[in-house]
N, C-alpha and C positions, 0 to 999 in steps of 0.2 A: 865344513863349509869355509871357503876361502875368496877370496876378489885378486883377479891380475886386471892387466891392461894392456891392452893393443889397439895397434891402428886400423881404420876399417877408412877404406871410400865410398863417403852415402853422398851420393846426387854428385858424384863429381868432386866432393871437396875431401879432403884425405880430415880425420877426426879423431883423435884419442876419447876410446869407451873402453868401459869396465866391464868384464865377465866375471859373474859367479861359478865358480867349481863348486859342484855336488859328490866326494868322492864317497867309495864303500872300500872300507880298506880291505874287509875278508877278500872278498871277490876282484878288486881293485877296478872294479865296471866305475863310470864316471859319468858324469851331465855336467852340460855349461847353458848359461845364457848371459845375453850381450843386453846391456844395459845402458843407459848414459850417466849413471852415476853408484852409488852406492847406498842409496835411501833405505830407508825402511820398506818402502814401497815396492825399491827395485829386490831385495831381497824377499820379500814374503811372495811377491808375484813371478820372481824366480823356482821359489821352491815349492808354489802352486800348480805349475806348468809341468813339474818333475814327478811331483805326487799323482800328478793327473796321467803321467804318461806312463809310469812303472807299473801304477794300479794299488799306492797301498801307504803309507806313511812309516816314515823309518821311527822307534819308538825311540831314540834317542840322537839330537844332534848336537855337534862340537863344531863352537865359531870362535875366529879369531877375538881376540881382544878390540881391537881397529874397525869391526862393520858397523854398519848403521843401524842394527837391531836392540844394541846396547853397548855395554861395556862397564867393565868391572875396574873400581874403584876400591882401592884397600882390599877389604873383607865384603865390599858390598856391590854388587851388580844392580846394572841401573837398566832394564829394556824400555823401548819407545811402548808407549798405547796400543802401537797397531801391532807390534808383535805381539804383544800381551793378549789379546784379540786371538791373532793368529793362533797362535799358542797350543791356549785353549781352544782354538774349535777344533783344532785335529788332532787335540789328545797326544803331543811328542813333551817330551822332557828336551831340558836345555842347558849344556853347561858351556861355559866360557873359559876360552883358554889363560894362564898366566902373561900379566904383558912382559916381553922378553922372553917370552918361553917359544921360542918355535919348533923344538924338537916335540911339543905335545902334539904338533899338529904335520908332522912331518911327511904323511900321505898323502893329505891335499896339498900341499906344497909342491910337493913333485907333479901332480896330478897337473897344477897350474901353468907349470912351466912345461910340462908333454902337449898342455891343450894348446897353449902358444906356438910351439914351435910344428903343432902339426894339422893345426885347424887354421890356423889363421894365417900363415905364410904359403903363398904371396899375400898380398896384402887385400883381406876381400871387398871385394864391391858387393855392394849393399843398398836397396832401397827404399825395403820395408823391413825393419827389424822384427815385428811381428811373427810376421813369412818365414825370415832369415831362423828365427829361435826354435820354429818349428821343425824346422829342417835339421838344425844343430841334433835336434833328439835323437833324430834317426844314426846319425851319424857315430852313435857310441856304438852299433851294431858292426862297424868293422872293424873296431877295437875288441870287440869281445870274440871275436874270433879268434884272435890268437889266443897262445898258452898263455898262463899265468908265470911270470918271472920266475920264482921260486916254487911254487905246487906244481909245475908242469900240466895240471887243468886246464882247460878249456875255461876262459872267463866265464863266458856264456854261463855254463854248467856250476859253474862257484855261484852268479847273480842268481841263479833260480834259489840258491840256497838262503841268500839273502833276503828275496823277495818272499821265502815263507815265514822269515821274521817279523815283514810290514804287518800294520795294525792295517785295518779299513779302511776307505776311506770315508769319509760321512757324505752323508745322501746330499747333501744340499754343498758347494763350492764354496769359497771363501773371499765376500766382496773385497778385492785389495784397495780400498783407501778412503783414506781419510780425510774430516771432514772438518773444516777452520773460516772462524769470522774474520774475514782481514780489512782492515781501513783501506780504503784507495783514496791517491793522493788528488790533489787540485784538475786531472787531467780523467781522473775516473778511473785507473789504472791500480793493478794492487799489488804489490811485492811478495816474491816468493825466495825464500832463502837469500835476502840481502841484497840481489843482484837481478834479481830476472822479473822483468816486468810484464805483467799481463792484463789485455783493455776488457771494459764492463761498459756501461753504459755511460753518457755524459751526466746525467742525471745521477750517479751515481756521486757524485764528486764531494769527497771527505765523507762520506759512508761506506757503513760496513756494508758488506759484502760475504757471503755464504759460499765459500770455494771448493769443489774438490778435488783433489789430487792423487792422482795416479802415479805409477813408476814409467808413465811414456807422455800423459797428457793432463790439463788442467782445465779444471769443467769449470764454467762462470755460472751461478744458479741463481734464478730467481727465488724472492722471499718465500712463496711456495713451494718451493724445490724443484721446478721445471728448469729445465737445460736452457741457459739463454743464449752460451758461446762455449766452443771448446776449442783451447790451444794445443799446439805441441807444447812439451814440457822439456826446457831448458835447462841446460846445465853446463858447468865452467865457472874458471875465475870471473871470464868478462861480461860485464853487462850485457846486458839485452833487454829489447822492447817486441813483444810480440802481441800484432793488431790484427783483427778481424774485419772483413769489410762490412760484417754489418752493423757491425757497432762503431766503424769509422763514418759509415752514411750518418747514421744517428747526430755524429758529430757536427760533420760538416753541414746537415738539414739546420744543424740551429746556430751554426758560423758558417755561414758558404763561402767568408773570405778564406777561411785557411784550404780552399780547393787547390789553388798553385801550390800549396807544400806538402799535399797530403798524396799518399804513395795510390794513394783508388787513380787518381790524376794522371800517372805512372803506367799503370795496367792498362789503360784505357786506348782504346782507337784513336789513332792522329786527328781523323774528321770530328770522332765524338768529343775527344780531348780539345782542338781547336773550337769548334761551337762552346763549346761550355766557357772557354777561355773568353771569350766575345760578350758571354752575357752578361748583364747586370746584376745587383745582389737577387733582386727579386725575381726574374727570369731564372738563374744559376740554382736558383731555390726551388723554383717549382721543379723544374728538369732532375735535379738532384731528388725531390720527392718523387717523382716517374720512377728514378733509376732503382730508388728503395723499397716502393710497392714492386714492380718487374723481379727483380734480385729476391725478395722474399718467396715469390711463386716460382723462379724460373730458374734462380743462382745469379751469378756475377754476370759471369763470361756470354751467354745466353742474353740477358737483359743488357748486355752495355753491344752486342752485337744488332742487336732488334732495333735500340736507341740510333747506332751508327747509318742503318739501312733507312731509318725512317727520314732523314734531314734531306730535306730536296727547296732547292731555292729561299736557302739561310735560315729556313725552317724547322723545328722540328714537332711532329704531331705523338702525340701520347697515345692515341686511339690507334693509329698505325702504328707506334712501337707495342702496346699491348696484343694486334694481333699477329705481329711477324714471332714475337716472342711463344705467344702460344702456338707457332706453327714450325718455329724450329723445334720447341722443345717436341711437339707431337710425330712431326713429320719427315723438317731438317727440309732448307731452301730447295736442295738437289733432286728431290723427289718428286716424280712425275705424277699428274693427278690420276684418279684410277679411273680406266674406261668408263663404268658403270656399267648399269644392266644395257641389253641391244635393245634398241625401237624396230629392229627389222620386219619382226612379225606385225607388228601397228601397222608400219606401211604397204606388207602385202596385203593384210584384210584388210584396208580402209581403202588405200590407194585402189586397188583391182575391184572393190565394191562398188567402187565409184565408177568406174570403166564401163561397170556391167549396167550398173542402173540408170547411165547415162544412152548408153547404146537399146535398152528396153524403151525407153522411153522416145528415141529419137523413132526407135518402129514402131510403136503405138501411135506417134503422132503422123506417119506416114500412111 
């Protein structure tokens, strides 16, 4: 097991990420997946995706000295928690290579710099890495096609050999991650590796905080362990602040002056955004409490669209934005109401009954 790096474009911005290489040196078959760093996380949910896709657990793996699963110190190897975890629930053994030793590991090496130069250039566009790491799997199917460098084999036919070495897999998946009480600071916000900031509630402010953490996302959890907010999960030298807008309404409901700085202000409809800009602390506060009952049943985008439609004559009504909102979210403005049942047949028998018993009656009276 090995980490390289390359560039990917996700959403338009060109990005340096990390892939883990999985090689099999008998066979020399190989897996990658693309990660944003080299955590623990990203590696055990790397080589859970691999496990899962082969069908079988390799009973023995060889990692650099350098990943994020451990590393060996002196005579003494130190692994994180969650591989220890890991570990043991799939039953592999685990040894670690010498630091300065690269010739130990000299297959995935090569393996990293083939998977570079033939998976990744040009340079891929990408916009769900999920998606993306699925697809990578398939993708060693046209490498195993060819011969084997030195056996003149068929990859392919070498990997079956391998694949009757894997152990089981075990019935049950392996939850990738881990789970930490972290303080958040004056702003309710809790740090993760030094530099990446992630919101919780305002109420939350200089309390712990029950986080969990993925190798792609960061779960904000209630003291019961219910999901309150989940972020993407950052990585890089540079800072960052990553905010939820429902835990930024929470904010602004109980400071509605910081509305002009806060990015929901940003997202928002010019009409909706001007109106709000107009109101007073207490007007700005009720509106702001609409937007966050709406947004809870309906999302953001939905409720701040319902809010927009509903302002007519410097007004805006909550009753009409709650029900334009439940009638995008069910219907969508576009949508024409449906015919209904026909009354036609009502009107031939009522209408022509009448005809008849009007005309019976005019010759009776005659």
């Amino acid at each position: 097991m090995d980490f390289g790096e390359a560039d990917f474009e996700v959403n338009g911005v060109c990005r340096r990420m990390k892939y883990l290489t999985v090689s099999f040196p008998y066979s020399n078959d190989g897996f990658t997946q693309v990660f944003g760093g080299e955590t623990a996380e990203c590696v055990c949910q790397g080589l859970r995706n691999i496990f899962e896709y082969i069908g079988g657990v390799p009973p023995l793996l060889i990692f650099d000295n350098a990943t994020g699963v451990g590393r060996r110190v002196g005579s003494q190897v130190h692994e994180t928690e969650l591989f220890q975890r890991f570990r043991a629930h799939y039953g592999c053994r685990v040894k670690f290579c010498n630091p300065y030793a690269g010739y130990e590991k000299g297959n995935v090496e090569r393996k990293v710099g083939y998977v570079r130069a033939n998976l990744f250039v040009p340079v891929p566009k990408v916009h769900d890495f999920r998606t993306y790491n699925r697809q990578l799997l398939k993708r060693h199917e046209e490498k195993a096609q060819e011969p084997h460098y030195k056996k003149g084999v068929c990859i392919a036919e070498l990997f079956e050999e391998d694949c009757a070495a894997l152990r089981p897999l075990p019935r049950k998946a392996f939850h990738v991650c881990r789970y930490e009480w972290l303080k958040a600071d004056g702003y309710g916000k809790v740090c993760l590796d030094g530099k990446h900031y992630y919101s919780t509630r305002p109420e939350n402010s200089h309390q712990r905080v029950l986080v969990g953490i993925y190798a792609d996302k960061v779960d904000i959890l209630q003291d019961d362990g219910t999901l309150l907010v989940s972020h993407k999960r950052e990585f890089g030298p540079e800072r960052t602040d990553s905010n939820d807008y429902r835990t930024t309404l929470c904010t602004l409901m109980k400071n509605p002056g910081a509305w002009e700085n806060s990015g929901i202000r940003q997202q928002a409809p010019a009409i909706l955004r001007d109106y709000l800009d107009q109101q007073d602390r207490r007007g700005r506060k009720a509106q702001l409490r609409t937007l966050a009952e709406l947004t809870d049943h309906y999302g953001l985008e939905t409720a701040m669209a319902a809010m927009e439609r509903s302002i007519h004559g410097g007004r805006l009504s909550s009753c009409d934005a709650t029900v334009l909102a439940e009638r995008i979210a069910s219907f969508g403005l576009d949508t024409r109401p449906t015919a209904g049942p026909s009354l036609a047949v009502y009107d031939r028998a009522f209408l022509r009954g009448g005809d008849r018993h009007d005309t019976e009656n005019e010759g009776h009276v005659g």
